[in-house]
VEXLOMI-778678 format. One record per residue: x, y, z of N, C-alpha, C in turn; residue in three letters. Coordinates in pm, whole numbers, plus 50000, padded with zeros to 5 digits. Example, Ala and Ser with C-alpha at 12.3 -4.5 7.8 and 13.67 -1.06 7.14 Angstrom:
2
513194943150780512304955050780513204967050780ALA512854977550708513674989450714512905000350787SER
END
This chain:
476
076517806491245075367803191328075227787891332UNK075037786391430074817769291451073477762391433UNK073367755391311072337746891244071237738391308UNK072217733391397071377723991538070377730091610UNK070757739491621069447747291732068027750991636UNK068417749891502067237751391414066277743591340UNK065357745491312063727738291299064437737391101UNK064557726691071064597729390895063647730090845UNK062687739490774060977738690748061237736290585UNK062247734090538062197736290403064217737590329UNK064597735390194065927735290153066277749490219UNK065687756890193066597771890196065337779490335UNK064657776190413063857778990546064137770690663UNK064607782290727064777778890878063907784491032UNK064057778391042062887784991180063537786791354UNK063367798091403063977796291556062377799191625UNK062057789491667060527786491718060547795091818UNK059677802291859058617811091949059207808692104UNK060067814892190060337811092282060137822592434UNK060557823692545060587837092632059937845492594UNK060367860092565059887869192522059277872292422UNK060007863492323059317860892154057907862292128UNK057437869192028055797868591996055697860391880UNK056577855491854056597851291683057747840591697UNK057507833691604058817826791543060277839091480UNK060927827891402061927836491348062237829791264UNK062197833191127062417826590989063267828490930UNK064477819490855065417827390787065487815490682UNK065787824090541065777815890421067017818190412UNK068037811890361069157806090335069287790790355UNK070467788690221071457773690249071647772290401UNK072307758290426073087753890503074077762590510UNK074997763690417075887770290433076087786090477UNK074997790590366074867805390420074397805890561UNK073447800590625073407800490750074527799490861UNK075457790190833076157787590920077767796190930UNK077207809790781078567816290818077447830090874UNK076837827790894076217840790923076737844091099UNK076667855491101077527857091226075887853391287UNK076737848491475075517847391577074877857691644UNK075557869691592074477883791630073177885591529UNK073417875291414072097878291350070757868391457UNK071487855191475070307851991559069557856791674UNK070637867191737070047870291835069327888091815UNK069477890791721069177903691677067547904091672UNK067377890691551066447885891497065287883691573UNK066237876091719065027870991800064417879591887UNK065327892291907065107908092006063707912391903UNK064197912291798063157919191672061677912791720UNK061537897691689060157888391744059807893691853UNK060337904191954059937905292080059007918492083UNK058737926291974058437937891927057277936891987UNK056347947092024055267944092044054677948391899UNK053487943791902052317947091800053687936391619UNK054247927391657054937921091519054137913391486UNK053647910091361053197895391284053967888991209UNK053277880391206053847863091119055037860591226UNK056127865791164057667865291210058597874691189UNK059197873291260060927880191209061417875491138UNK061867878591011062477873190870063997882890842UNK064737866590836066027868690792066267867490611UNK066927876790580066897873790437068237866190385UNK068897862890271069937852790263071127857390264UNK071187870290262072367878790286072697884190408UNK071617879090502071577890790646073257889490712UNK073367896190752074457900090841074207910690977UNK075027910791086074737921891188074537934491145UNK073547941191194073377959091174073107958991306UNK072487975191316072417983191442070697977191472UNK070737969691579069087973791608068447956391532UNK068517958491425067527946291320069267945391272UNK068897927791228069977926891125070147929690958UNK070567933390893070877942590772069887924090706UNK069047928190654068517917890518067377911090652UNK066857920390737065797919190811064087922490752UNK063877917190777062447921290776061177918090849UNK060137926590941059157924891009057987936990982UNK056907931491026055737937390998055117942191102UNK054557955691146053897955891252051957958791216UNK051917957091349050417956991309049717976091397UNK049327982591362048877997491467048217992991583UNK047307984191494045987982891602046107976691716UNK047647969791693047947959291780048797964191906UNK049027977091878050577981791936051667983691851UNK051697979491776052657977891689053687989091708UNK054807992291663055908000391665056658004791531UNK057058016791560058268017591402060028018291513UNK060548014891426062238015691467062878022591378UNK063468033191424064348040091365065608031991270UNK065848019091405067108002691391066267999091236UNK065217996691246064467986891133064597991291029UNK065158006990990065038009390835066458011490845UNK066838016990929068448019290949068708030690885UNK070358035490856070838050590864070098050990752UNK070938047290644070518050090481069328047390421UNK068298056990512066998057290486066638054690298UNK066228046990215065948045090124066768043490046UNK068148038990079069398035089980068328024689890UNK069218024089774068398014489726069068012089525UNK068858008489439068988003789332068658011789169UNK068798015489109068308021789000069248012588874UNK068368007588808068877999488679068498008888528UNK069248013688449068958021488303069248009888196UNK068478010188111069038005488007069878013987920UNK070628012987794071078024087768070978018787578UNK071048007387543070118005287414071918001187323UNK073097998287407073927997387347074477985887394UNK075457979687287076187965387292077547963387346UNK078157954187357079347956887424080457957487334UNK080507953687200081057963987078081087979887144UNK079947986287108079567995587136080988000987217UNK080587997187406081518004287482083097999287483UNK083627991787455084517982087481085777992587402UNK085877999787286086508011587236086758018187304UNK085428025887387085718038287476085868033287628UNK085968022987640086158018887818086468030187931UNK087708033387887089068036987920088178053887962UNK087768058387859087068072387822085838070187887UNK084898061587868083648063887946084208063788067UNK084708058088137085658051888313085788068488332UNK086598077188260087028087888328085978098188323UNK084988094688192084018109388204082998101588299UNK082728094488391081808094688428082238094488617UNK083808093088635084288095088760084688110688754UNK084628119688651084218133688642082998139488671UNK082298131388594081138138588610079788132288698UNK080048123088766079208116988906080078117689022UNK079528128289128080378133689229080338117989310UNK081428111589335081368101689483082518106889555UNK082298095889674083578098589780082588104189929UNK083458099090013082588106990179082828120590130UNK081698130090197081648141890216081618148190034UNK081398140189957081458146689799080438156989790UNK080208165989666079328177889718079118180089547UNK078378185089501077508186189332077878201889396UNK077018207689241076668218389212075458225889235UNK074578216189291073458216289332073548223089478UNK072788236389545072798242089636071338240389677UNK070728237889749069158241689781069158251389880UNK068128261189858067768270189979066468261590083UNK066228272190159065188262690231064088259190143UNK063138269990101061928263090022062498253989886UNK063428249389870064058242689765063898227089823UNK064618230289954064758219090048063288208990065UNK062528219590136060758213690172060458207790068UNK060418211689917060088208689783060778196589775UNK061588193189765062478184789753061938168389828UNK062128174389947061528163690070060028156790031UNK059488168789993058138164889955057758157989820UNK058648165789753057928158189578058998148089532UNK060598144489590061148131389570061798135389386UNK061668121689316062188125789212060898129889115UNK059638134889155058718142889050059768155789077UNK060288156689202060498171989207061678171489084UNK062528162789118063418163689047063468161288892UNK062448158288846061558157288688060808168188662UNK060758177188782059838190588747060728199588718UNK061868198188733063698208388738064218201988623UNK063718196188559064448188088410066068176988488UNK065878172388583066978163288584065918149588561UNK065258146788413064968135388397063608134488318UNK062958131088274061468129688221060518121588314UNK059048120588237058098120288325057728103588313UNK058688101288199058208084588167059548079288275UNK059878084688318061058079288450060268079188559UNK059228078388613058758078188714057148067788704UNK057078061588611056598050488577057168041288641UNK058808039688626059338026588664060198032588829UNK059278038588895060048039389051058838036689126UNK059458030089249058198028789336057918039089387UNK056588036589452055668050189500055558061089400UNK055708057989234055498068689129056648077889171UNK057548075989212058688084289254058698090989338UNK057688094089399057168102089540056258095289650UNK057058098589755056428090789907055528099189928UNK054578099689959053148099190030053528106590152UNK052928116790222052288120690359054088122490436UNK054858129990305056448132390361056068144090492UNK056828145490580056338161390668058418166490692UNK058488173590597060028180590597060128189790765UNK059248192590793058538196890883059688188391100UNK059308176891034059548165891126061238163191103UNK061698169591014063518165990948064298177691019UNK065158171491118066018184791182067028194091109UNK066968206891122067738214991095069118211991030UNK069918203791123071008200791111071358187391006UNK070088178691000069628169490887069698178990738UNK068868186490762069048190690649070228203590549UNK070748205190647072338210590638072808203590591UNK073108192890661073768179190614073798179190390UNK072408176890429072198175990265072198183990213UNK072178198090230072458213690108072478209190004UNK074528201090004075098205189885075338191389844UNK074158181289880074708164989839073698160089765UNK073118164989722072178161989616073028157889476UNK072448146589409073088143789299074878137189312UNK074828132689443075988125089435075548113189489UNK077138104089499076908087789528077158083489718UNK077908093189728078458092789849079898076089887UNK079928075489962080848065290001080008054990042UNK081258043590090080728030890183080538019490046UNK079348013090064079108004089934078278013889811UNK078448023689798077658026089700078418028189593UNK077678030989481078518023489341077498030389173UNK078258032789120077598037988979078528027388845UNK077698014488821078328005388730077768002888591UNK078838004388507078608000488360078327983188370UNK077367977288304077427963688318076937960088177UNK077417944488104076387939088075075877924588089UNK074437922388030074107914488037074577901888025UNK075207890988117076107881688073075377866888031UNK074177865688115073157853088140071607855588150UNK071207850488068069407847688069068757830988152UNK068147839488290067637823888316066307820388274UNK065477834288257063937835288251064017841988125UNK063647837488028064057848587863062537854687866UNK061457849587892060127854887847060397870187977UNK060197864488121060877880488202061837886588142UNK062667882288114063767893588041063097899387966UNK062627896087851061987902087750060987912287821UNK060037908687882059287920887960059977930687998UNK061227930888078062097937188166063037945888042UNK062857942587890063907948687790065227944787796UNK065757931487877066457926187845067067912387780UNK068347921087722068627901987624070437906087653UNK070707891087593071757883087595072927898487561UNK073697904587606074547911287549074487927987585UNK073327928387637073107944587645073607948587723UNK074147964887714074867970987836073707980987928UNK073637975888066073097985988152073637991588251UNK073388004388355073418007788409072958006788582UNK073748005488667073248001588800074068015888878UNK072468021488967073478033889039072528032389208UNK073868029489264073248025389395073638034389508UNK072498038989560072928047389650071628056289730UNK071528067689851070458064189904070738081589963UNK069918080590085069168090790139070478104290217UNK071818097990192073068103090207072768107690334UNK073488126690378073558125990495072498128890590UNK071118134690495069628133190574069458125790610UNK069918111190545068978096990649069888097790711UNK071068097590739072328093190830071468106890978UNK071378116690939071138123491068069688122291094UNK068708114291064067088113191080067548101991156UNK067948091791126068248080991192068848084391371UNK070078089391322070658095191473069278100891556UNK069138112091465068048121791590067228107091653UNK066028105391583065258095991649065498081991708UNK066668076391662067338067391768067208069391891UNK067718083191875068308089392046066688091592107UNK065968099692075064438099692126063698089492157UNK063888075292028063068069692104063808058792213UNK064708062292195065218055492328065388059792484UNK065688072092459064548081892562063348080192613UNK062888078392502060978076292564060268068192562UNK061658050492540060908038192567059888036892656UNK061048040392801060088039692918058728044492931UNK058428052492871057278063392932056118056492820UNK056708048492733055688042592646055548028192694UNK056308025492792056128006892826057058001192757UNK057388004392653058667992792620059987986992646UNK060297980792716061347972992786061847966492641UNK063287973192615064427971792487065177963392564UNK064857950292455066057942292448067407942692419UNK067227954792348068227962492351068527973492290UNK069277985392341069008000992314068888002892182UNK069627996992073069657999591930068667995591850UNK067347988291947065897982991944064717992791950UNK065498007191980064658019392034063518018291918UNK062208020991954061378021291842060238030891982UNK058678036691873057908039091947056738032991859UNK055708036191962054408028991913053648038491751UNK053458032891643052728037491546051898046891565UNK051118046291679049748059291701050378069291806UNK051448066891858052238077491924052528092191829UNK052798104391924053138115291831054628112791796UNK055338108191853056748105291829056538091391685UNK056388084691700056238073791618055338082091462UNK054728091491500053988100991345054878108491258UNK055718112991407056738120691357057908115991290UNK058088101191326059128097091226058848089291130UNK057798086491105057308083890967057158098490869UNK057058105190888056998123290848058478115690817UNK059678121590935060878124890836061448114090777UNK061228100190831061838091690746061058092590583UNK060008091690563059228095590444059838108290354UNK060128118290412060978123290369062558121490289UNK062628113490406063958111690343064228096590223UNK063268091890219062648085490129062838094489971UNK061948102889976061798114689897063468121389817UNK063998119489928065188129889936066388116489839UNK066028106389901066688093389810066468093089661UNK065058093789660064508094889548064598104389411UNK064778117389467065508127989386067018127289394UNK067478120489429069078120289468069498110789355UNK068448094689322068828088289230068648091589049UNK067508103489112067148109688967068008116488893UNK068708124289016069518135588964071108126688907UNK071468121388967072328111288933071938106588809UNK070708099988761070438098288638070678102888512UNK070068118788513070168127388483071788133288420UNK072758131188597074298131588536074998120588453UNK074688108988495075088097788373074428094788243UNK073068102188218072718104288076073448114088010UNK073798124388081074718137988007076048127787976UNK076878122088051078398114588063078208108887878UNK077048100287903076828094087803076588097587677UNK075618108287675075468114187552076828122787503UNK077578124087574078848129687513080218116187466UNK080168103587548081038096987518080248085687428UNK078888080587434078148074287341077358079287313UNK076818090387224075838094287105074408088087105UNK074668075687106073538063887058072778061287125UNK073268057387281072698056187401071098058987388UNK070338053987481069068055687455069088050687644UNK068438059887722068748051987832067048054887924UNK066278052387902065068045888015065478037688137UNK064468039188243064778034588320064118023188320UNK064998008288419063637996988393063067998188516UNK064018003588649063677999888761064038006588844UNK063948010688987064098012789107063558012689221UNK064198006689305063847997889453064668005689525UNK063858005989710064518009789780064857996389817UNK065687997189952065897986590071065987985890183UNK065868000690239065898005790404064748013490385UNK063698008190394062008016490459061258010490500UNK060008017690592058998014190602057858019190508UNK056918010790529055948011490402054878007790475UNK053058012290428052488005890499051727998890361UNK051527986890376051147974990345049737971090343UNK049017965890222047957959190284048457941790249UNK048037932990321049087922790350048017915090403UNK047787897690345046977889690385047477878490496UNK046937879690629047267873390742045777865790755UNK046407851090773045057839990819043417841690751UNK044107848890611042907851290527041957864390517UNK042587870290643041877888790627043227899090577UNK042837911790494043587915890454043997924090541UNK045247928790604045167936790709045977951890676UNK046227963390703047187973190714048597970290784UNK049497970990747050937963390799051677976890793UNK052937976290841053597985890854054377975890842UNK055667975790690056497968590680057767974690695UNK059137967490814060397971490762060877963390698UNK061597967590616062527962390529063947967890557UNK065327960490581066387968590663067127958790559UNK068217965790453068777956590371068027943490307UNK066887946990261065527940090235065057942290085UNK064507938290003064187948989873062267942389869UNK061707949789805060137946589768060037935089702UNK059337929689683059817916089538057837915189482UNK057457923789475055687922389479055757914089319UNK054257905689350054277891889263053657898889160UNK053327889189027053497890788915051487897488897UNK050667904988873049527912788882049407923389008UNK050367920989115050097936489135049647949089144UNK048577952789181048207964089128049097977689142UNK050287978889216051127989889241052187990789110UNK052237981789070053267975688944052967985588823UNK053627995088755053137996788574052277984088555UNK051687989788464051017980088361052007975988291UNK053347982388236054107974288133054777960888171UNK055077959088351055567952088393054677942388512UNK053177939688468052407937688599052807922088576UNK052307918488474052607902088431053917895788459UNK054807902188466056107893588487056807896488660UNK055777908288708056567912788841057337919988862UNK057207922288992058217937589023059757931288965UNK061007936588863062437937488887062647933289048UNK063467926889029064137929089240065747933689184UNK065767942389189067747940789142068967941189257UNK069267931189230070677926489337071777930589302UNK072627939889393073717942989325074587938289402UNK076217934989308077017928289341078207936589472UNK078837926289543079947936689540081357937989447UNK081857948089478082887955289328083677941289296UNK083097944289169083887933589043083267922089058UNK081957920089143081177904689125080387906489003UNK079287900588942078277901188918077057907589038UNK076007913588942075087920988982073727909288942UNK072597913488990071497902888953070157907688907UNK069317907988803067567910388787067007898388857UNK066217901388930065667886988949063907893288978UNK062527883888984061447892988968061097883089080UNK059887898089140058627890389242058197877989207UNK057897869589268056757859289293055497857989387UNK054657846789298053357849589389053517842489513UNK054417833789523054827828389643055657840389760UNK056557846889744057007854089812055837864689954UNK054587865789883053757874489936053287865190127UNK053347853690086052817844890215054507840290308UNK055537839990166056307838790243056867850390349UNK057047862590294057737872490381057307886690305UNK056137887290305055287900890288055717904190197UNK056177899490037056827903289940058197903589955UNK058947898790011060247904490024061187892689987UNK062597900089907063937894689908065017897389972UNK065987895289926067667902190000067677916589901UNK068647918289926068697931389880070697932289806UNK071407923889814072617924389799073627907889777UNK075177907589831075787900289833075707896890048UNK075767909590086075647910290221077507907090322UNK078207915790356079067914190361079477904790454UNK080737897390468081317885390511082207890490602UNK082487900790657083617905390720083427922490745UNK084237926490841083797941090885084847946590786UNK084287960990765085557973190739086967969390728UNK087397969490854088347970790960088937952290932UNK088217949290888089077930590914089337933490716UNK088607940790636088837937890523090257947690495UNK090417958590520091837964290536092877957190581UNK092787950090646093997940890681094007933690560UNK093047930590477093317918090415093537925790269UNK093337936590226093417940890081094007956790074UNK094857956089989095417975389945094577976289842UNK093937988189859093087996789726093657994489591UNK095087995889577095497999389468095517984989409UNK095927973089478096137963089417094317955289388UNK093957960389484092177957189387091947959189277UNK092427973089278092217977889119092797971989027UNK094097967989042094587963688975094057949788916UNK093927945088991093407926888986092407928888874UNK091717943888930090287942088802090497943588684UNK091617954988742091567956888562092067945888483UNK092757935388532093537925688454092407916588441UNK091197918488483089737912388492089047917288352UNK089207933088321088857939088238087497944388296UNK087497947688432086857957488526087557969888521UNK086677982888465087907992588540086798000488683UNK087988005088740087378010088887088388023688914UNK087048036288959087528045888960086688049189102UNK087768054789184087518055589306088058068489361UNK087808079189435088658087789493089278084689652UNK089398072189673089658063489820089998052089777UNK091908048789793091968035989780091428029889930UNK091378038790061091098028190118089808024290133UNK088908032490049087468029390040086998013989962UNK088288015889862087958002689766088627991489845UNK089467994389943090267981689998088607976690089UNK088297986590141086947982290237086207974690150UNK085587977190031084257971989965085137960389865UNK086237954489909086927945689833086197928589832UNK085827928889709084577917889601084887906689756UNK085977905589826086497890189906086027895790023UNK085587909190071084907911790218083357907590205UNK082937903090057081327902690117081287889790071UNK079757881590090079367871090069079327866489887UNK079697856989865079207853189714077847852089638UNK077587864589606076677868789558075097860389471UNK076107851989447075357842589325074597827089431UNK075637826289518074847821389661073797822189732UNK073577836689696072507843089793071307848689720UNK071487849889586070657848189481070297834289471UNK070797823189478070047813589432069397808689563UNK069857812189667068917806489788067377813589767UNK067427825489739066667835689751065777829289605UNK066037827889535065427817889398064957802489449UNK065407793489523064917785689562064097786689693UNK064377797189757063177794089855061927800989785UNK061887806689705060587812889674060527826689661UNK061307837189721061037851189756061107856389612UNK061887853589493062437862789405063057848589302UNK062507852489162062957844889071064367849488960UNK065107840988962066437847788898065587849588758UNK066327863288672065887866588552067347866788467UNK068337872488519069487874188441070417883488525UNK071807879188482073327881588558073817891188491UNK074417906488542075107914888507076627912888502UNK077257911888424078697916288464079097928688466UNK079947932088558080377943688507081657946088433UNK081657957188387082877964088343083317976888369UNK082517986788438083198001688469082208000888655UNK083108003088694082688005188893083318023588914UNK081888030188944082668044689006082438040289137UNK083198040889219083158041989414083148048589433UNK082408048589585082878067089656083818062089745UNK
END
């Protein structure tokens, strides 16, 4: 993206000022640098987004953004109801509530460093990944509704997990006002038999540990120190959000017209908030929120069993989990009144500042976790809310490394097998059922991680706390 055309408001804030169609500015925090590799479909994505009706403040780019469908991936905007405002199917995108889960597990890297080799294989046994992977888990229909509706309580009410695990998830582990009701047939087919897996693409189940302390008093809140091994399992709303997304794409792009909205462009399809169409997809995306939510539990659940059979000792609580593809509604201070917001977040994560009232009490003082995960064989990141972040971009950070290159350009450039290899001579091991899955998510197709963390640390959104390394990557 080219630098010149932009307003510098600040080291790591940029501005594309209010122009044509625009209702808003357009803000993006990143370097110089990160800016200027960012492809030029984010600027113009960004600026379609400002054109929303019923948007406030701005359209916000986050430091990882890259092109998506509709909004650009590490997007974020706010709508207002009263205003007109709109939801987009584009704005939360397929992988309705993909998102982050961090465990501690109470062990050292003594500890795993013996069984590497052995934890690597019992846990690419026993955590289903890969496209189309499938558990043991069957739901019937009233299994299904349950599911949609109660998130991971449901899945704490079925013993995949305890009740002090839902302390540390947002929304108490369950979305609010889900309607399974509003989730098509064929959506939920989709998901039967995918409960409790990782699925493909970037998602990832990693042994890590703690390599760096930048904030020791947050760490300490957060239960971490210099050496510890945790757990990162990333992954999201599988093939329910993938088909909630489709369905209502296609609808509301259908029924722009008849609502007034002139799309800048089709993958912009959204409808108005007080519309019945626009109710209805807050119903199934909320759902599938839900459906994320028990999906990361149950996963939990399978890598505490892995563990208690290959480490004994293990002790594994959760510290954290964040989505990064939802809407949420917000109360959110604009020009000094508090207002109701309807926030997307599209490759985005929460970053809410340090008192909180949505926060545990165990963690109100130091702030929400934001956890950044790497791509395979980078470092991963803790980093916490700030009280600055709330004026800057409605609470919000990046959500990742954010990739540097498509699919399709990273296959040309890497064989699966020799990734692996590289790592392991890294003393990464990586267990994958797709070399060409791992050639795709290869550490040199995405952005440098630690880049986009520290922009995201210097502009304000999210304070670095401490650096994961890893050592065991399951892929799908």
């Amino acid at each position: 993206m080219d630098t010149n055309s932009l307003i510098e408001r600040g080291p790591c804030e940029w501005e594309i000022p209010q122009a044509g169609k625009m209702r808003v500015p357009v803000v993006i925090f990143a370097t110089k640098a990160l800016v200027r590799d960012m492809d030029e479909k984010v600027r113009e994505q960004a600026v379609n987004v400002a054109s929303l009706p019923g948007i406030v403040q701005a359209s916000y780019v986050m430091p990882d953004a890259h092109w998506g469908y509709g909004f650009p991936i590490g997007g974020v905007a706010a709508f207002d109801a009263g205003q007109g405002g709109v939801i987009s199917a584009g704005g939360v995108g397929f992988d309705v509530s993909c998102g982050v889960r961090c465990l501690h597990t109470g062990l050292a890297l003594d500890d795993i460093m013996p069984v590497q080799r052995r934890l690597a294989e019992a846990l690419f046994a026993g955590v289903p990944a890969g496209l189309g992977s499938r558990d043991a888990i069957r739901l019937n229909d009233a299994q299904m509704h349950d599911m949609l509706v109660g998130g991971a309580r449901w899945a704490v009410d079925h013993d995949w997990g305890v009740p002090a695990d839902l302390e540390r998830i947002e929304e108490g582990g369950q979305m609010l006002h889900a309607k399974p009701g509003s989730v098509s047939d064929l959506a939920k087919k989709r998901q039967r038999e995918e409960m409790g897996t990782l699925g493909s693409g970037n998602h990832y189940l990693e042994v890590q540990e703690v390599a760096e302390i930048f904030e020791p008093s947050i760490a300490a809140a957060f239960g971490l120190k210099l050496g510890d091994i945790v757990v990162m399992i990333h992954c999201g709303s599988r093939g329910l959000g993938h088909q909630i997304g489709t369905d209502y794409l296609r609808l509301m792009a259908e029924s722009a017209a008849a609502f007034g909205i002139v799309l800048p462009d089709r993958e912009l399809a959204c409808a108005p908030l007080g519309s019945d169409l626009g109710q209805q997809y807050l119903g199934a995306m909320r759902s599938a929120i839900n459906c994320a939510l028990a999906n990361r539990q149950i996963l939990t659940h399978l890598v505490r069993m892995v563990f208690a059979q290959v480490c004994p000792k293990a002790r594994m609580p959760v510290l954290y989990d964040v989505s990064h593809n939802t809407c949420k509604v917000e109360a959110h201070r604009i020009d000094g009144q508090v207002r109701e917001l309807f926030v997307h977040r599209k490759g985005a994560t929460r970053a809410l500042a340090p008192g909180h009232a949505d926060l545990p009490e165990s963690l109100r003082l130091a702030g929400q976790p934001v956890l950044i995960g790497g791509s395979m064989g980078t470092g991963s990141y803790v980093l916490a809310g700030t009280q600055q972040s709330e004026s800057l971009a409605f609470s919000s950070a990046c959500h990742g490394a954010g990739r540097a290159m498509s699919r399709h350009q990273a296959l040309k450039n890497w064989q699966g097998r020799k990734v692996v290899d590289d790592l392991a001579a890294q003393g990464i091991l990586v267990r994958s059922p797709s070399s060409r899955g791992v050639a795709e998510e290869a550490p040199g197709a995405y952005k440098d991680v630690t880049a986009v963390v520290d922009a995201a640390d210097q502009a304000g959104l999210a304070r670095k706390v401490a650096r994961l390394r890893p050592l065991i990557c399951i892929k799908g």
